[in-house]
N, C-alpha and C positions, 0 to 999 in steps of 0.2 A: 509495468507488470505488478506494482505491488498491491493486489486487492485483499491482504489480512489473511487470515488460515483459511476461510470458510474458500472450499475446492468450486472455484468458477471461472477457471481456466480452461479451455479444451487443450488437450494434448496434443492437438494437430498444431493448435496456435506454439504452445509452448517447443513446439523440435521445429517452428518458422524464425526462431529465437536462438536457435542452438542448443536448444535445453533436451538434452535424450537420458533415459532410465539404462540401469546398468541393463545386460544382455538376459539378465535372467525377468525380469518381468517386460509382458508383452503388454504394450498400451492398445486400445482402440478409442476414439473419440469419445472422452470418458472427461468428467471434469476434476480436476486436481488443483492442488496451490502450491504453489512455490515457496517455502520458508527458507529464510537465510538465519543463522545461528551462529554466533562468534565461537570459535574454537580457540585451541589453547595456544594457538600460532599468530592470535591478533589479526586473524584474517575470518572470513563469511563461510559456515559451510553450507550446501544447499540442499534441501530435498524436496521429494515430492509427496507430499500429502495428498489423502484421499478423505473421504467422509469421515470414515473413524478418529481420523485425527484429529476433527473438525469437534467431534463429539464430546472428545475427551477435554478438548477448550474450553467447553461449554462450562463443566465442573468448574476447571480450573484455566484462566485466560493465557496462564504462558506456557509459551510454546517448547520452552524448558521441560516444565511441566512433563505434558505431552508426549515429547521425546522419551523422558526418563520412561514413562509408562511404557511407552513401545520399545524401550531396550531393555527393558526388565522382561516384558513378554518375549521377547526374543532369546533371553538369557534363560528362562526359565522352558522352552520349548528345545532348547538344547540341551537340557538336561533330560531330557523326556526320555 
């Protein structure tokens, strides 16, 4: 499964995988990517990217990067 950030996974394939999104977002056959990320456990974490995520690589290629943007956006939306 690893085809890089850009989301050309279908979501039907990736839960034929075991791979399922928490309960709060609802997939429909949509295409996504799977990113794995070293955390601070020396183990992989995983998520699911979508187009934006893809977007924001483009600027910037790592996927670090990326994340950091969308948990600043996150952080900042809870502030709101």
């Amino acid at each position: 499964l690893d085809k890089g950030m850009r989301p050309e996974i279908k979501s039907t394939t990736l839960k034929k995988y075991g791979v399922t999104p928490p309960d709060t977002i609802t997939l429909k056959n949509e295409d996504l990517a799977l990113i794995a990320l070293d955390s601070d456990e020396e183990e992989k974490e995983f998520w699911l990217a979508w187009h934006n995520f893809y977007v924001i690589t483009r600027y910037n290629h790592s996927a670090l990067y990326a994340m950091a943007a969308y948990q600043l956006s996150q952080r900042i939306k809870e502030l709101r």
